[in-house]
N, C-alpha and C positions, 0 to 999 in steps of 0.2 A: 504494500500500500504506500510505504515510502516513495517507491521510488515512481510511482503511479505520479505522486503526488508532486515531485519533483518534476516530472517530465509537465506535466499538465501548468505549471508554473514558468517552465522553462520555453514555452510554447507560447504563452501566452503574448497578449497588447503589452504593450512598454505602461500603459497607466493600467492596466489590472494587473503586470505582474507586481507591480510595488506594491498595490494589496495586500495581493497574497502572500507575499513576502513576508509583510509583517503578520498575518494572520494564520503563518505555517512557524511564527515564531516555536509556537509549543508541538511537540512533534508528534504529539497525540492528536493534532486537529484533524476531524474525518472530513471526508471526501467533501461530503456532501455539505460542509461547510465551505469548504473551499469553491463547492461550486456555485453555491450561492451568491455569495461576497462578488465572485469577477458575474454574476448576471446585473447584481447591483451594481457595480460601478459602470459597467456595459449600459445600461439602462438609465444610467446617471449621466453619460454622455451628452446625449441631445438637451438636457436641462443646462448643464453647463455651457454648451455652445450657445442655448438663447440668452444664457445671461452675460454673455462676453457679448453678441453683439448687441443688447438693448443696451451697454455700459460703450459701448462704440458710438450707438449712433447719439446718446445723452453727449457725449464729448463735443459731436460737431454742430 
């Protein structure tokens, strides 16, 4: 499952694998953790990009 876990981390986006990174700190955390957390940041995506450009367009 380790190395399950590692490869799934090692695969992953450049901004979910920092997630998971820190959230593989403890080396009991299961999968299904791990899978969750990168749907959430994955899904947190598009949130983030509306608020960088409503923070774009208030600038000009």
């Amino acid at each position: 499952a380790t190395v399950l876990a590692t490869y799934f981390i090692s695969q992953s986006a450049p901004d979910i694998r920092k997630k998971l990174k820190r959230a593989k700190d403890s080396p009991q955390t299961p999968m299904a953790d791990l899978v969750k957390t990168a749907f959430t940041v994955f899904n947190g995506r598009e949130e983030a990009q509306e608020q960088q450009r409503q923070a774009h367009l208030q600038q000009k």
